[in-house]
C-alpha positions in Angstrom: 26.4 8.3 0.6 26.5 8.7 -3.6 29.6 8.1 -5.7 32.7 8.5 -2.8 35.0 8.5 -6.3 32.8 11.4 -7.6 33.5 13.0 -4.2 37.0 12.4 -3.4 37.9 13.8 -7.0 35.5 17.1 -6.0 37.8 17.1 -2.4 41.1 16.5 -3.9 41.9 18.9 -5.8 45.5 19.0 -5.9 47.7 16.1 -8.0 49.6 13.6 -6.8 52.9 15.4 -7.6 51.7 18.7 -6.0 50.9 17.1 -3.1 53.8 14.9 -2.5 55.9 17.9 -3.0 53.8 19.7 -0.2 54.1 16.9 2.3 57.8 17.1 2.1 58.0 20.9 3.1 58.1 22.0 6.6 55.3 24.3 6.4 53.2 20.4 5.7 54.7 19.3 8.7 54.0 21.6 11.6 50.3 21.5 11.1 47.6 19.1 12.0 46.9 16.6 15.5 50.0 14.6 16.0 48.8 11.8 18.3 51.8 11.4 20.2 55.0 14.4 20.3 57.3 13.8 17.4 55.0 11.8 15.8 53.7 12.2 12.3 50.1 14.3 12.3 47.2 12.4 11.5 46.5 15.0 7.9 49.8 14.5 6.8 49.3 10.5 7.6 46.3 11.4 5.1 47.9 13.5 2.9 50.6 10.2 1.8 47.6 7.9 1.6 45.7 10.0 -0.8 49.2 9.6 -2.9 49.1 6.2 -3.1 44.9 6.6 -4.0 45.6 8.7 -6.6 48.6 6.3 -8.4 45.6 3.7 -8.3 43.1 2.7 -11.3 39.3 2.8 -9.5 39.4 -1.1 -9.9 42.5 -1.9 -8.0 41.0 0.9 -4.8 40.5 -1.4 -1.6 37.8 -1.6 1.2 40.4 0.5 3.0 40.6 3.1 0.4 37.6 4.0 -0.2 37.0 3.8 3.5 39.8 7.0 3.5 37.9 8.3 0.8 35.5 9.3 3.0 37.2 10.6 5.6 38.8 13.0 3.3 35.2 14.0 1.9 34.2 14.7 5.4 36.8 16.4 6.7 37.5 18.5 4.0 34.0 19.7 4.1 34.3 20.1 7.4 37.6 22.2 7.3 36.4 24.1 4.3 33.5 25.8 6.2 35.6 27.1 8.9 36.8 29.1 6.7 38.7 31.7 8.5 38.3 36.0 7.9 41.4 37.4 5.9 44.2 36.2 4.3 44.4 32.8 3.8 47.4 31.8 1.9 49.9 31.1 4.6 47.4 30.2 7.4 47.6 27.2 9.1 44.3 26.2 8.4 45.3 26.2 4.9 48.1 24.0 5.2 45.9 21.7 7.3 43.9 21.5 4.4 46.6 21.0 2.0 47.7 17.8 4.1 44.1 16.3 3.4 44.7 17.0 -0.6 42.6 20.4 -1.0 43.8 23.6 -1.4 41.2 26.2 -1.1 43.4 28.7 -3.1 42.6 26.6 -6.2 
């Protein structure tokens, strides 16, 4: 599956800081599958892990890391091809997106 780090940097392409700030906003939090009511959706789950990925030097990156790597290269090119028709800026497929570390408006 090529370089995953080539990849994941190609997906992400918010920082660390931008995207710790989004997952604490609300809008971060009412979007995405929760897998239980109340509980935490499995993006923004995503979104914290790709934090602590990105505070990480390509040596120190676990099995598990790159693992959710991955998963963020697929589902953001899954997400980003369903794009929808309009206005995207405050859509909640946008902020889905935002969760997994992209943000198509960039």
């Amino acid at each position: 599956m090529g370089d995953v780090h080539a990849e994941f940097r190609e997906a992400v392409n918010m920082t660390a800081a931008e995207l710790r700030r989004w997952l604490d906003s609300d809008e971060s939090q009412q979007v995405g599958q929760k897998r239980s009511a109340g509980a935490e959706s499995v993006g923004h789950d995503s979104g914290r892990k790709i934090v602590q990925i990105l505070g990480k030097k390509k040596a120190d990156l676990t099995d598990a890391d790159e693992q959710h790597m991955r998963k963020v290269v697929g589902y953001v090119h899954r997400h980003t091809a369903q794009r929808p028709d309009g206005d995207v800026s405050d859509s909640r497929w946008r902020h889905s997106l935002m969760n997994w570390g992209h943000d198509p408006l960039k």
